[in-house]
C-alpha positions in Angstrom: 63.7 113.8 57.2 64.3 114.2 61.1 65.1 116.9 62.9 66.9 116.9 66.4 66.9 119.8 69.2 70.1 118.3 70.5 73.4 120.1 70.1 76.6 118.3 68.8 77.8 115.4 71.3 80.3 116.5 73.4 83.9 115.6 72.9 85.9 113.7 74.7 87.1 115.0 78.7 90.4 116.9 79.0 92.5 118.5 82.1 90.5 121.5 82.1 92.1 124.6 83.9 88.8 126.1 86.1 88.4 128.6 88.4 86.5 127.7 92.0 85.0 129.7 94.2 86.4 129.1 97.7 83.4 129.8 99.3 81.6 125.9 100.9 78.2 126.8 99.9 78.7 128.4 97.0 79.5 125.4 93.7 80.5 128.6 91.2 83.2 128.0 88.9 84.6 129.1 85.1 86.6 127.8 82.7 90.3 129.5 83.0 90.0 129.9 79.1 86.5 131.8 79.2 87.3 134.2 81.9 87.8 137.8 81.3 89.8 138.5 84.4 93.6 137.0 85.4 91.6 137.0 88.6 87.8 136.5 88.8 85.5 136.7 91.1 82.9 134.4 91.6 80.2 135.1 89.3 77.1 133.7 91.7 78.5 135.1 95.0 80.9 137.6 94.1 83.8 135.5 96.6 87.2 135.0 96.0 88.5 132.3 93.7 91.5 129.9 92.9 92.7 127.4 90.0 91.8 124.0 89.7 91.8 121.2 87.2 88.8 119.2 86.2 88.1 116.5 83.4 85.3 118.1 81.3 84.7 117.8 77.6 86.9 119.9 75.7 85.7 123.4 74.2 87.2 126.0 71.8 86.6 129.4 73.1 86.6 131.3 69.5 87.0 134.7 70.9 90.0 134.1 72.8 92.5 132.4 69.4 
């Protein structure tokens, strides 16, 4: 028997709704679905945000059903 350290492969990418910080030195971002806020601040630099879309792998955020 084998064991593995490695989580579950991811599944496949999605339009992903993200927040980014606006800031050109600063690469912080969130998933829209694993925010807390309507309107978040960055949560590396503290700077003000905005909505993008990106192709990452799709995840289920269980607290927010």
């Amino acid at each position: 028997m084998a064991f593995s350290r490695k989580g579950p492969e991811p599944g496949p990418d999605v339009e992903t709704n993200v927040w980014t910080c606006k800031k050109e030195d600063c690469n912080g971002w969130i998933r829209e679905n694993f925010s807390f806020d309507k309107e978040p601040d960055c949560p590396f630099c503290k700077g003000e945000m905005e909505k993008e879309v990106r192709m990452l792998p799709e995840l289920e955020n269980e607290v927010r059903r």
